[in-house]
C-alpha positions as CSV (number, residue, x, y, z in Angstrom):
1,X,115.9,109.1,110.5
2,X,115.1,110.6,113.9
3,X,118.2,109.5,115.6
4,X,120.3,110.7,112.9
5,X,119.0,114.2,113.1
6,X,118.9,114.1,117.1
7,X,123.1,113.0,116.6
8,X,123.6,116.4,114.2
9,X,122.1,118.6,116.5
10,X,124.6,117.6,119.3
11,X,127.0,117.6,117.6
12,X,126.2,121.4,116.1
13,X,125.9,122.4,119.6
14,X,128.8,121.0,120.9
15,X,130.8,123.0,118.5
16,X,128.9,125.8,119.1
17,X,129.4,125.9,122.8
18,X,133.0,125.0,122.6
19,X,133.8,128.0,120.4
20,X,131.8,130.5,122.5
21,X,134.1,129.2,125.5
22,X,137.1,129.4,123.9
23,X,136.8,132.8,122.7
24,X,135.9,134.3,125.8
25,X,138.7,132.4,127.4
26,X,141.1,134.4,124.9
27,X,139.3,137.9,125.2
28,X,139.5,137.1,129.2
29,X,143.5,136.6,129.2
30,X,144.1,139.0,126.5
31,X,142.0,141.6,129.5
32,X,144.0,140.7,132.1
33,X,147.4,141.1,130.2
34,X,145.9,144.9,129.0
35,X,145.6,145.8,133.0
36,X,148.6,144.9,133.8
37,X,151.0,146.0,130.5
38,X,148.9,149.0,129.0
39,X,148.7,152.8,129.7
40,X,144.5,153.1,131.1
41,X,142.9,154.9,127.9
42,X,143.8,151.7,126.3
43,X,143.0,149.1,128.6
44,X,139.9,150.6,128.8
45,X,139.4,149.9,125.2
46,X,140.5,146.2,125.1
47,X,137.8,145.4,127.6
48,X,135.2,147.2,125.7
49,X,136.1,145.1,123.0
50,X,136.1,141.8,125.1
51,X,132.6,143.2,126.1
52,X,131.4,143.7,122.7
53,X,133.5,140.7,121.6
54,X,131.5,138.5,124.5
55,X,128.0,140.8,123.7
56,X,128.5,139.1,119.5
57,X,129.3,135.1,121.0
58,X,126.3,135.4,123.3
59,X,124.2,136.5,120.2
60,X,125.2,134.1,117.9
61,X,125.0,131.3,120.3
62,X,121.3,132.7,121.2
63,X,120.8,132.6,117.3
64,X,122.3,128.8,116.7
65,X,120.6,127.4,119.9
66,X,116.9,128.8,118.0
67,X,118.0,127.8,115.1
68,X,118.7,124.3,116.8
69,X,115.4,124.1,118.9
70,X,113.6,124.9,115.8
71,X,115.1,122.1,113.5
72,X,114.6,119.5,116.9
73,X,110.4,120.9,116.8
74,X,110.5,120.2,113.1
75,X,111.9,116.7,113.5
76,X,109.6,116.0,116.6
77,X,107.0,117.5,114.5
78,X,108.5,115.1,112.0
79,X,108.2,111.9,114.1
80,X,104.4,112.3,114.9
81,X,103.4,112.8,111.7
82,X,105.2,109.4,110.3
83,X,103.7,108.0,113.8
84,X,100.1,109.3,113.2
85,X,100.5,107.7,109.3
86,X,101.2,104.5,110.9
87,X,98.2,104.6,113.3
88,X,96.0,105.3,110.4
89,X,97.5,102.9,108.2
90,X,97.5,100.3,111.0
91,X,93.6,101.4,111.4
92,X,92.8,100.2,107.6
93,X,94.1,96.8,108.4
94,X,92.6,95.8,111.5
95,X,89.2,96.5,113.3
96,X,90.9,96.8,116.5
97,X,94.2,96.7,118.6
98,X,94.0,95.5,122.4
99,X,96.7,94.7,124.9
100,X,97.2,91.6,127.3
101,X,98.9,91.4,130.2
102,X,99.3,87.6,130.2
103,X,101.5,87.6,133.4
104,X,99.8,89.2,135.5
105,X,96.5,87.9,133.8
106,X,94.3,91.4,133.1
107,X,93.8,93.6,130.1
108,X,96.9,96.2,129.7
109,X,94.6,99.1,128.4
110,X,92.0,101.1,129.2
111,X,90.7,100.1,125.6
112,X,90.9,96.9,126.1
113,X,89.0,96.6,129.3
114,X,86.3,98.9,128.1
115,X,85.8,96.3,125.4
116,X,85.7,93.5,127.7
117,X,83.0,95.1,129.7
118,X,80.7,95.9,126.3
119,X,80.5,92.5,126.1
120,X,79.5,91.3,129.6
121,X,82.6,91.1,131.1
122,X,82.6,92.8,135.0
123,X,85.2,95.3,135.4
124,X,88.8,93.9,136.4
125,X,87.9,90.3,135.8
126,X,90.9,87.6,135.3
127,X,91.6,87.9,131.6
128,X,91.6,83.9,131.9
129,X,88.0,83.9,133.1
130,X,86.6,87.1,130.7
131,X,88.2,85.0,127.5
132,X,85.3,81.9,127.9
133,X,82.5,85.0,128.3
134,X,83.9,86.8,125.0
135,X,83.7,83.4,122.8
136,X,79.8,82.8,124.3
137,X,79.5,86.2,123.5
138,X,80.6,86.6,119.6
139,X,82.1,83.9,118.5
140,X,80.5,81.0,116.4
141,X,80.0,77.6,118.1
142,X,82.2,74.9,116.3
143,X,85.1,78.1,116.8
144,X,85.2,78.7,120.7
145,X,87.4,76.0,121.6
146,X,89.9,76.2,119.2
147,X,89.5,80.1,120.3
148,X,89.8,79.4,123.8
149,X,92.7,77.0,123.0
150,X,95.0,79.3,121.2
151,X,94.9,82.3,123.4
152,X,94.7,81.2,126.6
153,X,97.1,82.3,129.1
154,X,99.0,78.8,129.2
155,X,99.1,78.6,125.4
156,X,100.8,82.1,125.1
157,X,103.1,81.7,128.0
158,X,103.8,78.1,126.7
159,X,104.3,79.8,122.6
160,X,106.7,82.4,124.0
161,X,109.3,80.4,125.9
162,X,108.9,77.9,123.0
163,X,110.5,81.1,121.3
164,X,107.3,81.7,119.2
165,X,106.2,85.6,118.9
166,X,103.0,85.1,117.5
167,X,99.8,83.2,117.4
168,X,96.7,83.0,115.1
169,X,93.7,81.7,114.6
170,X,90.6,81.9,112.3
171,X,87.0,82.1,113.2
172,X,83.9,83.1,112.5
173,X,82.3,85.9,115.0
174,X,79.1,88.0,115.1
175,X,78.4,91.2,116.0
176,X,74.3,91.4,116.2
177,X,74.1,88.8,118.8
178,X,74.5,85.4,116.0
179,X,72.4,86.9,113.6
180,X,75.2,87.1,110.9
181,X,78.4,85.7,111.3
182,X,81.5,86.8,109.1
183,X,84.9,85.8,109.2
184,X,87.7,87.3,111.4
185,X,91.6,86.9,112.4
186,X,93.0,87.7,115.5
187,X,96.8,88.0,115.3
188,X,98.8,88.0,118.8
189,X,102.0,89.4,119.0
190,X,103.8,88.0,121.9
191,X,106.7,90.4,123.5
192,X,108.1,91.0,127.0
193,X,107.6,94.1,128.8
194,X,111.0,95.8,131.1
195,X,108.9,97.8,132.9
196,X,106.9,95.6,135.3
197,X,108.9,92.3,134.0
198,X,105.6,91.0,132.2
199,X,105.1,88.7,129.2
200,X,102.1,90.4,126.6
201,X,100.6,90.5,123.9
202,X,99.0,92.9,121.4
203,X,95.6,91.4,119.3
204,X,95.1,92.8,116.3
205,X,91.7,91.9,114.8
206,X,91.4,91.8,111.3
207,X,88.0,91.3,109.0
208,X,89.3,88.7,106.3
209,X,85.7,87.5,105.2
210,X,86.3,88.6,101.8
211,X,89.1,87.0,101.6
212,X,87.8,83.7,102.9
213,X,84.7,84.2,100.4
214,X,86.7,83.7,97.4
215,X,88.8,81.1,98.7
216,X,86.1,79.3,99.6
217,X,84.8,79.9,95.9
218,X,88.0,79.2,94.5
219,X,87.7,75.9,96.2
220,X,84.3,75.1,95.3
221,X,85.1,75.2,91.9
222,X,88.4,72.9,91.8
223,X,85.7,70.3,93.5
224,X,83.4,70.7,91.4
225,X,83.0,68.0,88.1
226,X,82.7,71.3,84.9
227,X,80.2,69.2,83.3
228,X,78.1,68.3,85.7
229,X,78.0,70.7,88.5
230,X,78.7,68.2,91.1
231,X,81.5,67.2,92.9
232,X,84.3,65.3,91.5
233,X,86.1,62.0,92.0
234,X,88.6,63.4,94.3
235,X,86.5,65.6,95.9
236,X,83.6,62.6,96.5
237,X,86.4,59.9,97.8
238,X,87.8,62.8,100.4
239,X,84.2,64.1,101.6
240,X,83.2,60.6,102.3
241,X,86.4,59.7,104.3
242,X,85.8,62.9,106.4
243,X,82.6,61.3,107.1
244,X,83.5,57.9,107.9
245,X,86.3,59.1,110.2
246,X,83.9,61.6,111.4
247,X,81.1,59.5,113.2
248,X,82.4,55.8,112.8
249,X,79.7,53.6,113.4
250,X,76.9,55.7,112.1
251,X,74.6,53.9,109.1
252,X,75.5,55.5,105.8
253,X,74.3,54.3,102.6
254,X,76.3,54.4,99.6
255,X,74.3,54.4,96.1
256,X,76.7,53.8,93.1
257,X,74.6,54.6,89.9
258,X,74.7,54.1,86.4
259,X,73.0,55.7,83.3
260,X,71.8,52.4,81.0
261,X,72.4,52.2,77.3
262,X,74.7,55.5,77.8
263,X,76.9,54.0,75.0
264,X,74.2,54.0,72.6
265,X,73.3,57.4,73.1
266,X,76.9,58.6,72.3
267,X,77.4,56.2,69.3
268,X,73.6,57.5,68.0
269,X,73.6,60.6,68.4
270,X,77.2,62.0,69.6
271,X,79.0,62.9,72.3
272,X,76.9,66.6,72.0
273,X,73.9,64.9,73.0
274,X,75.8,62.4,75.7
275,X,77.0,65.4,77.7
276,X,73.7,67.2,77.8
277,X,72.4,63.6,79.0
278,X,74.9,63.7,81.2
279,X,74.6,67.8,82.6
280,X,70.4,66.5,82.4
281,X,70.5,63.5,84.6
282,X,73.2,65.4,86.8
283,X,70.6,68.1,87.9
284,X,67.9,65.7,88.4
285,X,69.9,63.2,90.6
286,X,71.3,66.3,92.6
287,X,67.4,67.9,93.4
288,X,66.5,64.5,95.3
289,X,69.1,64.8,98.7
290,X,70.0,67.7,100.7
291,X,72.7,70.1,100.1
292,X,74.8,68.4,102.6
293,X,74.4,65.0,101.0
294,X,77.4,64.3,98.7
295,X,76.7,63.7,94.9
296,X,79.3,63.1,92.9
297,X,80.1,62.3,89.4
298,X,82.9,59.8,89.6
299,X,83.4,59.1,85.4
300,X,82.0,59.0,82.6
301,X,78.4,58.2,83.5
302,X,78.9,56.6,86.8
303,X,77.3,58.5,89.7
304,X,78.0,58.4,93.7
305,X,75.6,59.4,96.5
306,X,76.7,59.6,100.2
307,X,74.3,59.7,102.7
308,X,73.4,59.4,106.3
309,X,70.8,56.7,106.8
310,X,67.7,56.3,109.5
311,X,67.0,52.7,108.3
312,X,67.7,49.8,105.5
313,X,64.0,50.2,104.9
314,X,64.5,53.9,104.3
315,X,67.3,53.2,101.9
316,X,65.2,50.6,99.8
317,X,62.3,53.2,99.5
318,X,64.9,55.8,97.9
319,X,66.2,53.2,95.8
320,X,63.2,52.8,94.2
321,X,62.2,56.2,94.2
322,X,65.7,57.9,92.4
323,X,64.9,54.4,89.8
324,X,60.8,56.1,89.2
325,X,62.3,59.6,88.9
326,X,65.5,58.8,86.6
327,X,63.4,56.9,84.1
328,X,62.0,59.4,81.7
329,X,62.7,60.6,78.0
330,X,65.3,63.1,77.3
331,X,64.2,65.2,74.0
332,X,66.6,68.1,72.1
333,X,66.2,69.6,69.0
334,X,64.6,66.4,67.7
335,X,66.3,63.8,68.9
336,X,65.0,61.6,71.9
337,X,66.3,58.6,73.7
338,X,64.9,56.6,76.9
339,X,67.1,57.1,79.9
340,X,67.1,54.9,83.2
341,X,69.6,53.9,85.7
342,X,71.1,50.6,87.8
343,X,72.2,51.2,91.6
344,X,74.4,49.0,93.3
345,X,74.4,50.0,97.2
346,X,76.8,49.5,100.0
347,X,75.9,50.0,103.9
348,X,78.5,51.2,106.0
349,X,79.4,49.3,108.5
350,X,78.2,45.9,107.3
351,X,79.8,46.3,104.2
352,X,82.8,48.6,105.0
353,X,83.4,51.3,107.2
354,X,86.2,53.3,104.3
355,X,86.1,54.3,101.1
356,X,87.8,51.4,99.5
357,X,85.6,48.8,100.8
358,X,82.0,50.3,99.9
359,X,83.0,51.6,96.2
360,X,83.7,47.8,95.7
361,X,81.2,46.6,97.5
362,X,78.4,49.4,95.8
363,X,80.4,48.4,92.5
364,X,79.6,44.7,92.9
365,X,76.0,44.8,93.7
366,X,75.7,47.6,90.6
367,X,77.3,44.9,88.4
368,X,74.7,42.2,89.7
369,X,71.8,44.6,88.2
370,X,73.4,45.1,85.4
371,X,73.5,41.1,84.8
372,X,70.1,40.8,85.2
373,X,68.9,43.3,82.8
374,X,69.4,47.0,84.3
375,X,67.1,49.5,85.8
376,X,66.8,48.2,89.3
377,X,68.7,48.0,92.6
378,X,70.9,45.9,94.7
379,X,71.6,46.0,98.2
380,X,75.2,44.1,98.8
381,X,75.0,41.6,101.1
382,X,78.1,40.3,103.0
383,X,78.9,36.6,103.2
């Protein structure tokens, strides 16, 4: 919009100019012609009319060149309004805006160096050394690296002749010296600069933990088993792989449990009464691990715990502790029937170090209580 207003004023004051000089190139030969050809009275009075004729150009061009510096100030005026909008606009999306100078490795602002310093940073340090002081500083420990990672100077250099313009990265940062933490993007834009010949980048840092709050619900609950509350068969076999591939090696124990008689309950009483059985001995079995244990319901009344172990012993004594606690009488408007539960466990690695191999294993040993009468528990044993 700006150019195009910039190209009608030339163009009005090109025409503008060219008429004034074509006029008083006529009046001027029309003088000289009057000298030489006409009595004096009236040459006289074809120059005063050149002069008044010159006098009314020079006033209108005086008049058109306001009229043109006044619609130039208006579209100026014009183009830092829609530039201030933009600023403020920009402002509501992101906390802050710095500049890098990648190539010659500093900050490219006086902004950006004033925030380095409120963080610890001495004044014109290597932006390659101030970035491992500004991750100690705010940024959450499991993040840094990955932080450190994607903006360092030889990742941006690298991203940019790779013909990449920009770089991101979540992470979770604090403000209060790790008090809170809340979630943040940064956003790089990666450009080249004529002036000094430098590759750079603008950070724009944005405050998504709202956004990352409900995906993080929204997630929760597509894990989540709706009767139960705990997490589901998908969401049990992938959590458990994570773990295995996680810390290979480490002694995990894998319960597999069953409700007994859970058949009866639903052919006596319905499948009402079997789902609050089910919701009942859900939130029981959850209350005895830690939230970062995983509990799962896997089916029907078939339950999985995942757990890091300190010992086999320790494993037997929680065994026979979840078999004391899950015995008990489940009463609703009336009715009543004894609940207990069989557990077949698997230890990983002497039984399987992946998913496959200790829900068989777990499943086997379950099956061998279940032979043998029911509430009790079975370590698997390899051959």
């Amino acid at each position: 919009m700006q150019q195009k207003s910039i190209g009608k004023i030339g163009l009005l004051l090109s025409l503008v100019v060219a008429s004034g000089f074509l006029v008083i190139i006529l009046y001027s030969c029309l003088t000289m012609h009057a000298l030489f050809i006409m009595p004096g009275i009236i040459a006289q009075q074809v120059i005063v009319g050149v002069i008044c004729a010159v006098t009314t150009v020079a006033a209108a061009l005086a008049i058109v060149l306001g009229l043109i510096q006044k619609l130039y100030g208006e579209t100026a005026s014009s183009a830092q309004k829609h530039q201030l909008v933009f600023q403020r606009a920009t402002e509501k999306l992101y906390e802050n805006i710095y500049e890098i100078d990648v190539t010659h490795n500093r900050a490219a602002s006086e902004e950006t160096e004033s925030y380095f310093e409120s963080l610890g940073v001495p004044h014109n340090t290597p932006y390659d050394l101030a970035l491992p002081i500004i991750a100690r500083q705010q940024i959450k420990e499991e993040f840094r690296q990955g932080y450190l990672n994607t903006f360092s100077p030889e990742n941006v250099l690298r991203a940019y002749h790779s013909g990449e313009q920009s770089l991101k990265y979540d992470f979770m940062i604090s403000t209060d010296g790790g008090k809170n933490f809340y979630w943040m993007r940064i956003i790089a834009r990666i450009f080249y600069w004529d002036d000094d010949e430098s590759i750079r980048m603008f950070i724009y840092r944005q405050n998504i933990d709202t956004q990352k709050q409900q995906e993080e619900r929204i997630l929760e609950q597509l894990n989540r088993d709706s009767l139960s509350g705990l997490y589901n068969k998908a969401a049990t076999q992938n959590l458990i792989r994570r773990c295995l591939t996680e810390e290979p090696g480490r002694l995990y124990a894998f319960f597999m449990l069953d409700i007994d008689f859970f058949k009866k309950v639903n052919d006596t009483w319905g499948h009402t009464m079997g789902d609050l059985v089910i919701e009942d001995f859900a939130g029981l079995l959850r209350r005895q691990f830690r939230d970062s244990d995983i509990v799962g319901r896997i089916g029907g009344d078939e339950f999985v715990v995942f757990i890091a172990a300190p010992s086999r012993a320790w494993v037997e004594e929680k065994a026979k502790s979840l078999l004391e606690i899950l015995r008990y009488d489940f009463k609703n408007g009336g009715k009543q029937c004894h609940i207990s539960t069989s557990i077949g466990i698997a230890l990983s690695p002497e039984a399987g170090d992946d998913f496959d191999s200790l829900y068989q294993n777990a499943d086997f040993a379950l099956y061998q209580v279940k032979k043998h009468g029911k509430d009790d528990y079975t370590i698997f044993r390899p051959v």
